[in-house]
N, C-alpha and C positions, 0 to 999 in steps of 0.2 A: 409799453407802460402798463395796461392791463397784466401781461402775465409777472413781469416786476411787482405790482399791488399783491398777487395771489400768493405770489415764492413768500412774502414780507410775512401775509398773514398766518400762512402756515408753518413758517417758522415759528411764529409766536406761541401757536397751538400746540406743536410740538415740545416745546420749552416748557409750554406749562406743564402738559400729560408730564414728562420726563421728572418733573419736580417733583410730582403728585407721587411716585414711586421712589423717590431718592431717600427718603429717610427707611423705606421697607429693604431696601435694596445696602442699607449701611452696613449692615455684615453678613460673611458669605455665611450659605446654609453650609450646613453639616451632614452630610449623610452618613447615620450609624444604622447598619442593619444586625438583627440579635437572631441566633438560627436557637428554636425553644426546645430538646429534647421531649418532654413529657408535654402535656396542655392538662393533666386532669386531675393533679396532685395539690395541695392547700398550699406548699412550699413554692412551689415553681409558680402557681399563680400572683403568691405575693410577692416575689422577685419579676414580675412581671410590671406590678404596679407600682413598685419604688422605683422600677424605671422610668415610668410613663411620668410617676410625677416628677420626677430630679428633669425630666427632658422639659417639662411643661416650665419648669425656671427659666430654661436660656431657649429664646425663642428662635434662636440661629438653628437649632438643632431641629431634622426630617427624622423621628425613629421611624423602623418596618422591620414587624417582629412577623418571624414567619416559625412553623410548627411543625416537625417530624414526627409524630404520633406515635412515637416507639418505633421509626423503623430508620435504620440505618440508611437506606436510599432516596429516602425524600430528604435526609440531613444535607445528605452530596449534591442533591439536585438543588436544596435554596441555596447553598451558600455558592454553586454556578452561576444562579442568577446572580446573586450580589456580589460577586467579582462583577460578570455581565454587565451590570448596572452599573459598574464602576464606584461602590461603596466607598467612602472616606475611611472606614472604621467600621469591623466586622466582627459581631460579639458573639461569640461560640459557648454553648451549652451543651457539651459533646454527649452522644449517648452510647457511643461505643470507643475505644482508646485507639484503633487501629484504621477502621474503614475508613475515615475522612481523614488518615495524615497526608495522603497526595493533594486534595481542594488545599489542606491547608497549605502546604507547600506555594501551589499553585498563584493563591493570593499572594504569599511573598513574593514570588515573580513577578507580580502584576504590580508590586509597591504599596498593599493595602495591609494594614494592621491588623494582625489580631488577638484579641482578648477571651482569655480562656475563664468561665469558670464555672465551678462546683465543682467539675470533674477535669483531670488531665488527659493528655494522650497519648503515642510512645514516639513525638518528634517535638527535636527545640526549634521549631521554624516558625515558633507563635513569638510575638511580642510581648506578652503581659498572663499573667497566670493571677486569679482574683479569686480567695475562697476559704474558708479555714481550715485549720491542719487537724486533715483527719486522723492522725494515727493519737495528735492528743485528745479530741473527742474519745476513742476507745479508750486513753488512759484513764481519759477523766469517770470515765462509764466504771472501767475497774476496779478503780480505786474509793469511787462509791458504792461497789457490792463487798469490797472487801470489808471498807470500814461497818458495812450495816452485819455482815455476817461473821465479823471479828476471824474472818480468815477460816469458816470450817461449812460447806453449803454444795450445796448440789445446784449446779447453773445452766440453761441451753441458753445458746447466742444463736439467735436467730441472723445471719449475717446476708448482706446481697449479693448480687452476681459479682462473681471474681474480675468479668470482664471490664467490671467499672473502677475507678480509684478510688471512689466512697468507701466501696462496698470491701476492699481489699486492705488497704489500708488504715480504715478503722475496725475489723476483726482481728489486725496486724496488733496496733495499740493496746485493744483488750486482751489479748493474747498475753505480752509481755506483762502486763500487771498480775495477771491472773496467775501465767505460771513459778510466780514469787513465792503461791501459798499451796502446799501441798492439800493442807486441809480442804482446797476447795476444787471435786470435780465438774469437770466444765466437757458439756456436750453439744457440739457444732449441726445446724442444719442450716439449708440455703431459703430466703423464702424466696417467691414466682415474682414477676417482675407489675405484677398489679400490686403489691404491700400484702398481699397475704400470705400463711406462713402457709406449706405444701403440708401434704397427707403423711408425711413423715412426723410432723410435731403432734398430729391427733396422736397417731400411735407412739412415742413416748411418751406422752400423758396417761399413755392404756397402759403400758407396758412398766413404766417406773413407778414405785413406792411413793418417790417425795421427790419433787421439783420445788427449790427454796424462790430463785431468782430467777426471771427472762430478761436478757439483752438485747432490744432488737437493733438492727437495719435504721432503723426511724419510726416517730411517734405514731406514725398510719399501721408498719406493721406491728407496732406493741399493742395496740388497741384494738387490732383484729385478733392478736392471741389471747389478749387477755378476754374477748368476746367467747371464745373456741373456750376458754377456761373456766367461763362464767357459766356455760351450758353442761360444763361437767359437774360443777359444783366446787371448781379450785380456787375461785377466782379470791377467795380468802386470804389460803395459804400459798397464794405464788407473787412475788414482788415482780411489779415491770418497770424495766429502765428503756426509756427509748431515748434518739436525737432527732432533731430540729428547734423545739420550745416555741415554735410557732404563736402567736395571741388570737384568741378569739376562740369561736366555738368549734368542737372537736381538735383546735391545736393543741400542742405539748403543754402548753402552761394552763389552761386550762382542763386536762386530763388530769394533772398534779392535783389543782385543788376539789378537784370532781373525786379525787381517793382512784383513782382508774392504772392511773402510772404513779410509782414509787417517788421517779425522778427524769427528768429527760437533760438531753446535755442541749445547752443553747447552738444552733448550726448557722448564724447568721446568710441572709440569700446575697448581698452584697450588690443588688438591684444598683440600689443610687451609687454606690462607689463604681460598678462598671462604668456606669453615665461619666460619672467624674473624670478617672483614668481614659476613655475614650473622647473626651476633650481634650485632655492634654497630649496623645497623641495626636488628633486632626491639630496642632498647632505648634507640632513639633518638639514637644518636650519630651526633657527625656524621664521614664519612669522606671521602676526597679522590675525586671523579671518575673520575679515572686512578690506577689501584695498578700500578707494573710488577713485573716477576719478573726479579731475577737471571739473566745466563747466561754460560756460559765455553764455551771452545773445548777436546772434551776430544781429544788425539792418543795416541799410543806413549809421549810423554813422563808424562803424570800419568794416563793411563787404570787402571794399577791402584790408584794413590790413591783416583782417585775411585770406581773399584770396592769397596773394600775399604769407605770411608766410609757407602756408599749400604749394603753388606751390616750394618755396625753399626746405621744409622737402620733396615733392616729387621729387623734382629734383637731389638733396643727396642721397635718398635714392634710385633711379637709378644709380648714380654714384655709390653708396655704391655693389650694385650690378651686375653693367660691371665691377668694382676691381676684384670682389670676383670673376666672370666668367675668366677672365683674373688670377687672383693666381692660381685659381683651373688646370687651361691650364699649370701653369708653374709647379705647383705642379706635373702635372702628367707628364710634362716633365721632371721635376727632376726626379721622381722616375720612370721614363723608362731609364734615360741615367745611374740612378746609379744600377738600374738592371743588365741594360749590362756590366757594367763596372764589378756587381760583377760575373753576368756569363763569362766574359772576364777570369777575375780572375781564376773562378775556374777552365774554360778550361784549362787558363797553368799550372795552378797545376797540371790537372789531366794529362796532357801532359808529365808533369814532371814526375808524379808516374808512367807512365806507360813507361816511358823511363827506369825508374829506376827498373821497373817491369821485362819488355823483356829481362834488362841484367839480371838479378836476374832470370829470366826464363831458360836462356839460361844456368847458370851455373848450374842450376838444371834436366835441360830437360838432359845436360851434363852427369850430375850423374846418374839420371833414365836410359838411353840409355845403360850405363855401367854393373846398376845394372840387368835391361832388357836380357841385353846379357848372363850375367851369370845365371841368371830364366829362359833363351828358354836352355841354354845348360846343366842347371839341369832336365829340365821337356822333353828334345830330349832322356836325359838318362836313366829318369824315363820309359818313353814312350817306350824304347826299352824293359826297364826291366821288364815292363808290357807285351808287345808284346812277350814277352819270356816266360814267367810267363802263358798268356794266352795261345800260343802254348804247351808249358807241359799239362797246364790244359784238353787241348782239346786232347791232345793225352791220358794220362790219363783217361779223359773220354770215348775216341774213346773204351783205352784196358778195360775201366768197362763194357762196352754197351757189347763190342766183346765177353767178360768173360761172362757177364748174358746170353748173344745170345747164345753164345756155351752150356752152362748148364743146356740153356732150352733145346736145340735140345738134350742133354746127359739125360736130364729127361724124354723124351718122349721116349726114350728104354725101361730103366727099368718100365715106365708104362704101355708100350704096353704090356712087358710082364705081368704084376702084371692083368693088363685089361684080358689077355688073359689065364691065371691058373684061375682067380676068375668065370672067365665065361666056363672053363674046368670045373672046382670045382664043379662049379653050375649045370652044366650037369650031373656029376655021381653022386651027393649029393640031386638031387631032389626030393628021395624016403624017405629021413632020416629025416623029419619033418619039420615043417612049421617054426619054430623060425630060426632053418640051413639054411635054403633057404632065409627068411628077413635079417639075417645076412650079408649071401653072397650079395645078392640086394643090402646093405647098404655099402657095399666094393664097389661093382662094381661103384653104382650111382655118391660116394665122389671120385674114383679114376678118372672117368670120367669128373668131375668138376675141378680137377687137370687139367687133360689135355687138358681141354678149356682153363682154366686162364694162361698155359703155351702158347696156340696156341695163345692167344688175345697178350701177352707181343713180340710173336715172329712177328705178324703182326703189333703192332705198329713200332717197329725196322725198317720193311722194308715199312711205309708209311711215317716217319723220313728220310729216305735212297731214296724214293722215286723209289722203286726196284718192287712196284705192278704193273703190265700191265692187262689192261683190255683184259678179255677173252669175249667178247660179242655175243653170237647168240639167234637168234629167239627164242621167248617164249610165250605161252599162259599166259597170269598172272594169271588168275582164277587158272590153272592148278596147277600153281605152290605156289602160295597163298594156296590153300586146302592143300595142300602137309605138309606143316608147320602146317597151323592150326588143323590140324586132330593129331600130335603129341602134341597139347596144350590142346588135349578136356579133357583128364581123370582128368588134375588138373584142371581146370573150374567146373569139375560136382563136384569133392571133395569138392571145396570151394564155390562151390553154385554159381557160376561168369555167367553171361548173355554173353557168349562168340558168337559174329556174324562176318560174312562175305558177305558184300553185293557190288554189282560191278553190271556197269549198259550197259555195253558189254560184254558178256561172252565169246564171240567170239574174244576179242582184245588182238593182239599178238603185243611185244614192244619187242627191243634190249635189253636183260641182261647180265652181269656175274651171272652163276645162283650160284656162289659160294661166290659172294662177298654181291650180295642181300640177300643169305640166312645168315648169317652173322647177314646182318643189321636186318630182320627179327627178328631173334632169340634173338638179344641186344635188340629192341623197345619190344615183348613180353615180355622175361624176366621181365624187369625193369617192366609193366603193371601190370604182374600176382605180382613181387613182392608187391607193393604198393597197390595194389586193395584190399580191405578189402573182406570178407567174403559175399555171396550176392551183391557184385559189379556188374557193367558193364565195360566190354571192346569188342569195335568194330573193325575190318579194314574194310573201306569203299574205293573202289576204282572208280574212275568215269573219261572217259574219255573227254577230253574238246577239240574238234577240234577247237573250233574257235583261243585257242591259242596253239593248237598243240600240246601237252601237256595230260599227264596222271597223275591225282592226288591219291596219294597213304595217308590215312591218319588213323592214329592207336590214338584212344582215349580211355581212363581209368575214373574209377569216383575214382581215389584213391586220397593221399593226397594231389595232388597236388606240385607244385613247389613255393617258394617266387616270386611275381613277379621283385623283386629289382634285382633277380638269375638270370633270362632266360637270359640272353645274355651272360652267363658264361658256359651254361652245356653243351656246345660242346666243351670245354676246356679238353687237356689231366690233368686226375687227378683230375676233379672235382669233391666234396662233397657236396649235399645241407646242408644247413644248418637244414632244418629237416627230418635228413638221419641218424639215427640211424645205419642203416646197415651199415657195413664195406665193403667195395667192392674197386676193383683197379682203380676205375675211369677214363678207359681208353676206354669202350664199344662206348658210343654216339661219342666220338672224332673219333673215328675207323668207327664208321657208316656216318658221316658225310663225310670222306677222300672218302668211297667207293662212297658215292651217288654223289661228286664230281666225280670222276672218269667217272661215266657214264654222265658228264655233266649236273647235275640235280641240284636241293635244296633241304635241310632239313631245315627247319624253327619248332620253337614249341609255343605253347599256351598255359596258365594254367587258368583256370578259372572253379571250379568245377572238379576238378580233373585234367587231363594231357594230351592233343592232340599233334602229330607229324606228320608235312605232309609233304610228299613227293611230288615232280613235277619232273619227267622225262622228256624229250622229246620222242615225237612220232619220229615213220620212222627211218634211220639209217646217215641220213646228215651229223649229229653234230659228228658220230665218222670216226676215221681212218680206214682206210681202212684194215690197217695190225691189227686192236683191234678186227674184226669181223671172228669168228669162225660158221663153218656149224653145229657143231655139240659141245653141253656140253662136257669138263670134270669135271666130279662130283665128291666135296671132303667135302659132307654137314655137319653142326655141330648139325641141329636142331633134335639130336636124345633124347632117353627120358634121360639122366642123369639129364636133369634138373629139372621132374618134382618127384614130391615127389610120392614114389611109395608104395609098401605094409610097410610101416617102421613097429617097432613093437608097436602096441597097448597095452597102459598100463592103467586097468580101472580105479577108482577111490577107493582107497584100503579101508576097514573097519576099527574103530581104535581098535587097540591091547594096551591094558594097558600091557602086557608083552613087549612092542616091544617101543622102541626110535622114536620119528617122527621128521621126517626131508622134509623139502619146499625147494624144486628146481627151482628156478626160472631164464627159459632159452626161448629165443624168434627163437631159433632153435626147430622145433621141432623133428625133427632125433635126435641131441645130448639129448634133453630133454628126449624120450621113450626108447631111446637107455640107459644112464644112469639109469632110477627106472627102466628100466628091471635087469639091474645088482646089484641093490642096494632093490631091493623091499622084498627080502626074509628075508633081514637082517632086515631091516626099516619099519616101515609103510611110505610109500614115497608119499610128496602130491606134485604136480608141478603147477607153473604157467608163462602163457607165457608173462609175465612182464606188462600185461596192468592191471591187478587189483594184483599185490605182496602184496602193504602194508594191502588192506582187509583181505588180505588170508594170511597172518600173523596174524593179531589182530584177528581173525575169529578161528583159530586153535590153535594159542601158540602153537605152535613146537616147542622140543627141540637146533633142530639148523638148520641153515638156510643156503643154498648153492643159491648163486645170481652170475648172468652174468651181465657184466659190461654194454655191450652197449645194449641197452632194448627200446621199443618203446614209454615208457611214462615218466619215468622216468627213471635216468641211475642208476647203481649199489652203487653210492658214492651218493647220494639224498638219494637211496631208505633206505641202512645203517644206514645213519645220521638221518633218520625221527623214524626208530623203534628202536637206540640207544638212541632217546630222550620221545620215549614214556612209560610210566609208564608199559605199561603190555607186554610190548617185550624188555623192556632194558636190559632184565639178558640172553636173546637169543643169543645164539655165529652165527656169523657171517661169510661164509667162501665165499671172492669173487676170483671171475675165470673172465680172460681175454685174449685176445690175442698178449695183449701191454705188453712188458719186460721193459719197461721204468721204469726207479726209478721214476720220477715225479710221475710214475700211483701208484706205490706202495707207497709214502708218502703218498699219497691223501686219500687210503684206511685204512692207518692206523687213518690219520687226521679225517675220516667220522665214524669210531668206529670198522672198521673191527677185525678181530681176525688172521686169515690166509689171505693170499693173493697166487693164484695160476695162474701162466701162460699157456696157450694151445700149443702146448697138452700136457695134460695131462695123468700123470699113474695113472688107476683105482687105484694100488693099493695104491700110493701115498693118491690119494683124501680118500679112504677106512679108511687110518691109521692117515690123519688128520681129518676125522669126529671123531673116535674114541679119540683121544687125547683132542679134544674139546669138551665131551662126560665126559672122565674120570675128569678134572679138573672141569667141571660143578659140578660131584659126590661129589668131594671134597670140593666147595664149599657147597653143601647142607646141608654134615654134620656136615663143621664147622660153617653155622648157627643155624641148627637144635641143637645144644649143645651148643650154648653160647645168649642162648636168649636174657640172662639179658645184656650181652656185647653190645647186638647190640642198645643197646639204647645210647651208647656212642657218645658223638661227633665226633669223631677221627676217625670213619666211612666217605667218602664222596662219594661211590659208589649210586647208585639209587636204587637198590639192597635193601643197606642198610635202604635208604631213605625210603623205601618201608614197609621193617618193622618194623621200628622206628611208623613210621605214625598207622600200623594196631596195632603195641603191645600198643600205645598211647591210640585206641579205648576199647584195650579188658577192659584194666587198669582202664579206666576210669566208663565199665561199670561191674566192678570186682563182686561186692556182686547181680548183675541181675542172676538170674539163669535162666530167659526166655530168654537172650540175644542169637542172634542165626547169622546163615552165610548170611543169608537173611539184618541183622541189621547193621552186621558187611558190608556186600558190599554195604550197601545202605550209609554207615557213609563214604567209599571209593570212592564211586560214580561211581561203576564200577556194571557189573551184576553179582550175582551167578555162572555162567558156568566158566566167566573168571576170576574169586579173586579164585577158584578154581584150575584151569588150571598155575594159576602166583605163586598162594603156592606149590603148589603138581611140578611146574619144579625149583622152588627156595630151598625149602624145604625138599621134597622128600616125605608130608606127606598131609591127609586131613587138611580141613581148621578147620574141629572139633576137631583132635587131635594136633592140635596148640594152638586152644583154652584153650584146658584142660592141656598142657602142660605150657600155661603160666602161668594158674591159681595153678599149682600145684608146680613152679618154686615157685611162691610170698609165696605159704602157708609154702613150705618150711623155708624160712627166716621168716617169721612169729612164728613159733614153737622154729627157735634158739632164736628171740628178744625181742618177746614179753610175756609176762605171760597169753594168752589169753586158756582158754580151746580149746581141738579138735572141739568140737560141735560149736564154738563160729568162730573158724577160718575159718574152713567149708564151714556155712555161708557166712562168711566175701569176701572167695573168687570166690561165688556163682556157689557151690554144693546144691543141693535140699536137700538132707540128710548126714547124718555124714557117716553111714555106705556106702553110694555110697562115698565118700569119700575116707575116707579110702580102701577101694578097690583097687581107682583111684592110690592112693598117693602108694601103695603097687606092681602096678601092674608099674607104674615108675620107683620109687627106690628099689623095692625086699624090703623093711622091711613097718610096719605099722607106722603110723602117732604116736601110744602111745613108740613105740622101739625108734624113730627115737631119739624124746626128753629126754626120759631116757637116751641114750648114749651121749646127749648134754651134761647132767646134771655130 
């Protein structure tokens, strides 16, 4: 409702502003732009200002007079912009006939008008020509030197530049009258384009006897010669005609009564008639081509007539323009006081709406307040039932934490013992051979690892609980550093690791818990040795830094590194990198991080090139409490060897036994991996791989069936099934994945990527035992309902790959049926597969060589051949490429138990 009120009043305010401009806005403007030739002549000025007032009438009309200064290129450059500008109506004062016919063109392209005057150009592509006819100004000049000197006179016509139409065609005019009268000679010079007459006229003033009359150009230059005249002493004896008749001071009609000029011819400027003509073009009318202008000849006889007249039209037309200053004043006074009047207006309206608003508010804010009240005393109830809700939750919680805590401390009895019979076991059993003793080793190691991941789950509880107290006393670090490292050297040498320890006081003893550092220890190796590849580097470098008091402890790896987007997460309890294959509790670095807090320290980490962890202590004992400091260790260390991988049982790379099933285990443990073909290898030829090359070492062997662990280093167990369910020479390979995920999702997934079994850890041998064999026996059974129904398997109705498989080879043999050189070499070559493996994919599909499939399919066709056709034995033989009849028959006898000639006898 609110933004409804707002749309209403701003309508209203719009409405009005829009009114306030509707009567300014009732007719379109007009844009006429005027291009000025000259700016500095008495003529062109007042054809300036008959424009300005004729525009100042019709208030529709924008004039913009712009000014070429005598030069032809600034003519061309305004009237670009006033095309540019998009002018309605473009009034040209040309000052050359030729340079601006292209602009002008250009505008008639563009659709804009234009109006020429004073002067013409040499193109009709103008609309309007406004101006008077100057060849009869020169008549009229003529014919009053003729009448003054009754036809017998010595004359210079001072005339203007040719380039102009003035200037050409009123010397044209005086010409023709002049040369009527023989008695009168007439001598031509040009004046300069300021109105002065050039150094030519001084010297025929010097040079001639008698000069009666001067004709100029216009009243500017008669008045400069008659000037040049007056300084000789002629200015008596020489009459001057000039044109324009201009009024006022120094114009033609006043020169006349000044005795200065004889006579000037009136040149009307046609100012207000452009204005006029250039409205009726913006409005489409049509006007005439040629408009001329009035002119007379003014002398001594009507010069102050027509003074006096010209002073009335300029006295009106001042009057005409203090009106128009005066309406304009009242103009804008009206439309200020009806402004206010309408913002008057709208105030009380909106005064009004918003009275009407407030009550209208109030009865609403009324209702909200109500509805308000009853939404805090649903959400106070909600809030409690939360708060109650979260209380169970947390108690709940409290008794799972309490339950796990109890179970673990109940797990660590019966481990202690199991730890403690395996390690009796091992003492009286260490005479009874070498596999009995790796056995035991391999109890003891995993029991041990048990009761770590048990002791790690029991120490986060009490760093949660906040129930750790630093036990801190004096320590050599070196001392204690070697102490740890010296139980990580045999698995360094095993895996070939660059294992160092370098510290640059060996004499620097710091404040420890030597139980909660070893700890940390033992989580930062750990994790290095895991990740470290084979031929790795891992260092701890320790160096003490007095200047910020401080011991840096720092454990680097070249293994594979962490995501850098991760590090700011891997001190989180429970975190997984993202490429972390291993399974782990992910609560070690969270735990190492609590302790190295505890001694008031950092752990900070780096990834670049593998994996750096550093530690920063404090020196001295300042930073701790006084009650955290102990004189002497109690020692409860974890860094014993369970972790590292110890004598496990060695299992070589076995031979293969064509009596014996082969089976690929691929497992990235390698205890479970040696520990399994040791149990499996007497039965199996058992080939293993620790998941970084599996799919090679499938496509490399074709094993009968394939046992794969889920979470793998390179690829995972649901990848690696789907890539050799999709390939042509391991797709008939059964499939048995093992994991330590019960989840149904994991088990869809398995079955989704092509598995065959799916098994959770742990695992019973003999379980695993009785499902390789059951995938073993159905394989069997497949083989032999291929192997007997050859001809079937060309069927559609087949869509295994299996099937697809020997559809595709029985296609080849068929095709190349009567070659008796055809061989397994042609055949795998037609397959695109090599020898070893069209071999290895028939013989675990089949059950048979690739040569006695051969002959058995040839021997399947000749069969049907002897029921259908009438073809002799020797002829069929052939046909199904046998080299001879008698190898043939053999063949066909040693298939079906009867001869090729029995077989068709008993058809018949």
């Amino acid at each position: 409702m609110l933004r409804k009120s707002r749309l209403i009043v701003l309508s209203i305010f719009l409405f009005i502003l829009n009114s306030c401009k509707l009567s300014e806005e009732e007719k379109a403007t007009v844009n006429i732009g005027f291009s000025q030739c000259i700016d500095n002549d008495i003529w062109r000025k007042s054809m300036e200002h008959e424009m300005g007032i004729e525009a100042s009438l019709h208030s529709e009309i924008n004039l913009k007079v712009y000014n070429a200064n005598r030069k032809a290129k600034n003519q061309i450059r305004d009237i670009e912009r006033m095309i540019e500008d998009k002018m309605d109506v473009i009034i040209i004062s040309p000052f050359e006939s030729d340079s601006i016919v292209p602009v002008i063109e250009k505008a008639k392209a563009e659709g804009i008008p234009v109006i020429l005057v004073d002067r013409k150009v040499n193109t009709s592509n103008y609309k309007a020509y406004l101006g008077a006819d100057n060849i009869e100004v020169g008549r009229i000049a003529g014919r009053n030197i003729v009448s003054l000197s009754k036809g017998n006179a010595n004359v210079l016509e001072i005339r203007g530049e040719a380039t102009t139409t003035p200037g050409s065609e009123r010397s044209l005019g005086f010409r023709q009258i002049i040369k009527q009268y023989p008695g009168i000679k007439l001598i031509s010079i040009v004046a300069d384009n300021y109105g002065r007459p050039k150094d030519d006229y001084i010297k025929i003033l010097d040079s001639l006897n008698k000069i009666d009359y001067v004709f100029a150009f216009n009243d500017i230059v008669a008045y400069n010669a008659w000037k040049i005249a007056k300084g000789k002493g002629l200015d008596k004896k020489i009459k001057f005609v000039g044109v324009d008749g201009l009024n006022g001071p120094n114009g033609g009609i006043q020169l006349v009564k000044d005795g200065i000029l004889e006579a000037t011819v009136l040149y009307p400027t046609g100012g207000s008639d452009a204005i006029k003509l250039a409205l009726k073009l913006a409005s489409n009318e049509i006007v005439p081509k040629n408009n001329k202008l009035n002119t007379i000849l003014i002398d001594t006889l009507n010069a102050d007539i027509m003074s006096n007249q010209f002073d009335k039209i300029s006295i009106q037309q001042s009057d005409i323009e203090e009106q128009q200053n005066v309406i304009k004043d009242q103009v804008n006074k009206y439309s200020t006081q009806r402004n206010l009047l309408k913002i008057v207006l709208f105030l009380s309206i909106l005064l009004l709406g918003l009275a009407i608003y407030s009550i209208y508010s109030r009865i609403i804010i009324s209702r909200k307040k109500k509805e308000l009240e009853l939404m805090v005393e649903k959400i106070i109830s909600q809030r409690n039932e939360i708060e109650k809700y979260a209380e169970e939750l947390k108690e709940s919680n409290e008794a799972r934490l309490s339950l796990l805590t109890g179970l673990s401390h109940e797990f660590k009895t019966p481990l202690t013992l199991i730890l403690s019979s395996i390690e009796s076991l091992g003492n009286e059993l260490k005479n009874k051979g070498v596999l009995v003793n790796k056995e035991i080793n391999l109890m003891y190691n995993n029991s041990r690892r048990l009761l770590r991941l048990i002791n790690q789950l029991l120490d986060y509880r009490k760093t949660e609980e906040r129930k750790f107290k630093l036990r801190a006393s004096i320590t050599n670090i070196l001392d204690f550093s070697k102490n740890i490292v010296d139980d990580f050297d045999k698995v360094a040498k095993k895996k070939n690791i660059d294992f160092t320890l370098i510290i640059n006081n060996p004499e620097l003893e710091i404040y420890i818990d030597q139980n909660l550092m070893d700890k940390v220890y033992f989580n930062l190796l750990s994790n290095a040795f895991k990740f470290t590849p084979d031929k790795g580097k891992i260092s701890i470098t320790i160096k003490e830094d007095k200047t910020n008091n401080v011991v840096e402890i720092s454990f680097k790896d070249s293994g594979m590194g962490i995501p850098e987007n991760e590090l700011k997460e891997v001190f989180n309890a429970f975190y997984q990198g993202s490429n972390n294959y291993k399974i782990s509790s992910g609560i070690g670095l969270h735990l190492s991080k609590k302790f190295i807090e505890l001694h008031k320290g950092t752990i900070d980490v780096k990834s670049k090139k593998g994996t750096e962890f550093i530690i920063l202590l404090p020196l001295g004992k300042a930073h701790l409490d006084k009650k955290s400091i102990i004189k002497e260790p109690v020692l409860n260390l974890v860094h014993q060897s369970d972790y590292l991988d110890l004598d496990v049982i060695e299992i070589s790379e076995p031979n293969k036994n064509e009596d014996k099933y082969s089976v690929l285990y691929i497992e990235d443990n390698k205890e479970l991996l040696d520990f399994v073909s040791y149990k499996f290898s007497s039965e199996y030829t058992f080939y293993t791989s620790d998941g970084t090359n599996a799919i090679e070492r499938a496509l490399e062997l074709i094993p009968d069936i394939i046992i794969c662990d889920l979470n793998l280093p390179d690829k995972n167990g649901y990848q690696i099934c789907e890539f050799l369910k999709k390939d042509l020479l391991t797709s008939h390979i059964p499939i048995l994945i093992l994991t330590a995920s019960d989840e149904q999702d994991s088990y869809l997934k398995a079955l989704e990527s092509g598995a065959d079994i799916f098994l959770t850890k742990p695992f019973d041998l003999k379980v695993l035992s009785q499902s390789i064999k059951g995938l073993l026996f159905n394989r069997e059974k497949l083989r032999f309902y291929y192997s007997n129904t050859i001809s079937s398997v060309q069927s559609d109705s087949f869509g295994m790959s299996e099937q697809g498989f020997l559809k595709k080879m029985n296609q080849f043999i068929e095709m190349n049926l009567s070659n008796s050189a055809y061989t397994v070499d042609n055949l795998g070559a037609n397959l695109n597969i090599s020898r070893i493996q069209l071999y290895r994919k028939v013989k675990a599909i089949l059950g048979i060589g690739v040569n006695d499939h051969i002959n058995n399919v040839r021997l399947e066709i000749s069969k049907e051949m002897l029921k259908k056709t009438n073809k002799t034995i020797s002829e069929i033989a052939y046909a199904v490429g046998f080299s001879t009849p008698s190898y043939f028959s053999t063949s066909f006898k040693n298939k079906f138990g009867i001869t090729p000639k029995e077989y068709k006898t008993d058809i018949k």
